[in-house]
C-alpha positions in Angstrom: 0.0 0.0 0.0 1.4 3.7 -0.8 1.5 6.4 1.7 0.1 9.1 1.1 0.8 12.6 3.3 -1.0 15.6 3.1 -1.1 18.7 5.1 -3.5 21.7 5.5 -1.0 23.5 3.8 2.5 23.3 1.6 4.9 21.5 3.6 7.6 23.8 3.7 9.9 19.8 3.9 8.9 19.8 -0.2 11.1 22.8 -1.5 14.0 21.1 -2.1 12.1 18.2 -4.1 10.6 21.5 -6.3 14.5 22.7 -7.6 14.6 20.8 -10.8 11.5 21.2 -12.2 12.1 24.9 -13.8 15.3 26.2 -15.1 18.1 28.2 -13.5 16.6 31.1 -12.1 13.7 28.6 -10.0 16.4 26.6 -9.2 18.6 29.7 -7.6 15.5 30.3 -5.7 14.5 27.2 -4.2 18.5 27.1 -3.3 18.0 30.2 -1.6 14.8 29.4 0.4 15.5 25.8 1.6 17.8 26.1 4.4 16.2 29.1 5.6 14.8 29.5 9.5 10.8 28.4 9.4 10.2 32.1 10.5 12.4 33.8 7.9 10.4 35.7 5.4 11.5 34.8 2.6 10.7 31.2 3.1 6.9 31.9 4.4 6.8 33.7 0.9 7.8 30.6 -1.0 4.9 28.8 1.3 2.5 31.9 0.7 3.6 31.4 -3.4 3.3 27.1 -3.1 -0.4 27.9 -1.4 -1.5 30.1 -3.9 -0.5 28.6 -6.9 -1.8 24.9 -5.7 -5.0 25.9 -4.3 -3.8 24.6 -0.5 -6.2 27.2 1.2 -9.7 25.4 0.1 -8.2 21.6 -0.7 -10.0 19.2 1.4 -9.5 15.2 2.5 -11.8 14.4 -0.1 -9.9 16.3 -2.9 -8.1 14.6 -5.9 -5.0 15.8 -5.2 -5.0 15.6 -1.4 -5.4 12.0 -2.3 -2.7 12.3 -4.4 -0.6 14.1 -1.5 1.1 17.1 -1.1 4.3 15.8 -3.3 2.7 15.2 -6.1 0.4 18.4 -6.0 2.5 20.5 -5.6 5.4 18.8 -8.5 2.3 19.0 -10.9 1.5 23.1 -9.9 5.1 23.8 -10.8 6.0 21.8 -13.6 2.6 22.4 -15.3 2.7 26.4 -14.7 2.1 27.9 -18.0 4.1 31.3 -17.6 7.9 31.5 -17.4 9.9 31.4 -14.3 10.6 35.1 -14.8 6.4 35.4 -14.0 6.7 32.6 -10.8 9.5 34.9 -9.7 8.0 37.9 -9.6 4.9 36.1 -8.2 7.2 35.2 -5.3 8.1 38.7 -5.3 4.3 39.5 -4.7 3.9 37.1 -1.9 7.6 38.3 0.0 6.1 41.8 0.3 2.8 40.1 1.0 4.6 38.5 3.9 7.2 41.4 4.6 3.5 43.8 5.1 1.6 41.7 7.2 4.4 40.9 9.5 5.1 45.0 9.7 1.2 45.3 10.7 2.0 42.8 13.2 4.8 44.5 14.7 2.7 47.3 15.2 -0.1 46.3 16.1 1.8 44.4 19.3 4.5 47.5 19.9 1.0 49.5 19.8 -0.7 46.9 22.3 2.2 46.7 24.9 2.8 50.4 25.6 
């Protein structure tokens, strides 16, 4: 019997098995992004980018591609994107300032809270 594991989300675990799926530039970026701390920003914009491109925010148990798993999901979302990487970069470049923002609001909404 196969396994099969899927999360809520993209398991940040995957990067790495993402690198050679794209040409040069993907592959800088996934270098760049997989030994990263789990809090660095950078990396939670890869995540944010994985979750938007695959659909991870309204997959469910009884979804294809959960039953699929995570691996395969998210292999197929890259490999099968239709732009260039020049477009998933600078869709990662959305998401980082996505990221970068909220965690800004964060800061000052707490900084704000605790004086």
């Amino acid at each position: 019997m196969v396994e099969v594991k899927t999360e809520v989300l993209f398991p940040p675990s995957l990067i790495p098995e993402l690198r050679d799926l794209r040409g040069e530039r993907w592959q800088n970026l996934v270098d760049s992004v997989s030994d990263l701390a789990p809090e660095n920003p950078e990396r939670l914009a890869f995540i944010l980018l994985m979750v938007r491109l695959g659909g991870c925010a309204t997959c469910h148990a009884d979804a294809y591609w959960a039953m699929q798993g995570c691996q395969r999901c998210s292999s197929n979302t890259i490999s099968r994107f239709k732009g260039s990487d020049d477009e998933l970069l600078a869709r990662y470049q959305t998401a980082l300032l996505d990221v970068q923002e909220y965690l800004q609001k964060q800061a000052a909404h707490y900084s704000s809270a605790s004086v």
